[in-house]
N, C-alpha and C positions, 0 to 999 in steps of 0.2 A: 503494500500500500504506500509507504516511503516513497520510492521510485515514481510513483505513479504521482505520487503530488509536485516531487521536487520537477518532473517532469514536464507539468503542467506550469510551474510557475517560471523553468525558464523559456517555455514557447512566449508564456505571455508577454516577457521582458525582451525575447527576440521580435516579436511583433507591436512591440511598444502599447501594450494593452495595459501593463502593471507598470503604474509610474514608481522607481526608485529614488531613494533619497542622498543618493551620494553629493551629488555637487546641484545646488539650487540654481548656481550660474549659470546661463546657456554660453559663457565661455569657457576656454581652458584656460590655464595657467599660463599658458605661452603667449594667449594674445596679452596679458596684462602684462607679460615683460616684454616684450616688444612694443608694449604704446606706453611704457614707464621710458624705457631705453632709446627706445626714438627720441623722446623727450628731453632724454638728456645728455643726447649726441655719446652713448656709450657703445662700446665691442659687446654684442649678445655672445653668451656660450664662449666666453675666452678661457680656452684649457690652459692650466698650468701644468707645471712640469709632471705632476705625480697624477697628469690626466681626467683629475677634476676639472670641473666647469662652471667659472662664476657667471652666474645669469645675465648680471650685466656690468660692467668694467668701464667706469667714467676717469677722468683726471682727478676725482677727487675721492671716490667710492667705489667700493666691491662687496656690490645689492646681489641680496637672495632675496628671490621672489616670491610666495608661498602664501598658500590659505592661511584663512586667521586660525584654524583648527591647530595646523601645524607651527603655530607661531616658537615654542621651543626651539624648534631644527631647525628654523632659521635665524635663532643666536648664534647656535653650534657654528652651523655652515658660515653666516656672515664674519664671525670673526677668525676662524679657519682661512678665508679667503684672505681677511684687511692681513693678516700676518705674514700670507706668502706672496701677496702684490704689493705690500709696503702704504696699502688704502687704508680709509678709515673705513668702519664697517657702518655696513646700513641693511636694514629689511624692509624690504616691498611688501606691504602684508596687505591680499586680497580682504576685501570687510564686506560683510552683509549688514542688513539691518540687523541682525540678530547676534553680529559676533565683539560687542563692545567688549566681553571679559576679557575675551583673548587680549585684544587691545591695550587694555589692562594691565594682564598679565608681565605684555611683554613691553609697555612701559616702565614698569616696577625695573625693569632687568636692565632696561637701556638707557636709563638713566645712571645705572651705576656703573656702566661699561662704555658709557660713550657710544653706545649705538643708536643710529640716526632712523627713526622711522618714517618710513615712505606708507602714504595711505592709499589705497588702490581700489577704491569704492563699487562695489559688485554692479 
């Protein structure tokens, strides 16, 4: 009986009959670093040496870009990035009407780290 439901529910989600709740945005992530990074005359996806990729790479910043969800890993990442470009670090943080905690959250941290927050309005 298992099978038979799980089966039922991913036809639904392949025929777009079962709306999902993963991402409310009808964009991805890429387009909001690309219309941040346009903006601020930056290198999209500049690999460094050990083959990461800072989303975007200004004269003055090395921005990760990310859901408000994931606002954490883009402290991680953003200051990961300012130490091996010699930038200062920043987060692109996508916001919904609904994600002020996160905003919050990663206020609290960027204030005591010197990380520059970019707000990225869903």
């Amino acid at each position: 009986m298992k099978i038979k439901y799980l089966l039922i529910i991913v036809v639904l989600l392949f025929t777009g009959c079962l709306e999902t709740k993963v991402n409310v945005s009808k964009h991805k992530e890429k387009y909001y670093q690309t219309k941040l990074c346009k903006k601020l005359h930056g290198k999209m996806e500049y690999r460094l040496s050990d083959k990461t990729r800072v989303d975007c790479l200004t004269d003055k910043y090395a921005i990760e870009v990310d859901w408000a969800k994931k606002w954490a890993e883009g402290i991680g990442q953003s200051l990961y990035y300012a130490q091996m470009t010699g930038k200062n670090p920043a987060v692109g943080l996508i916001v919904g009407s609904k994600d002020k905690r996160y905003l919050k959250r990663l206020q609290k941290v960027a204030k005591k780290y010197n990380i520059t927050i970019m707000v990225l309005k869903k």
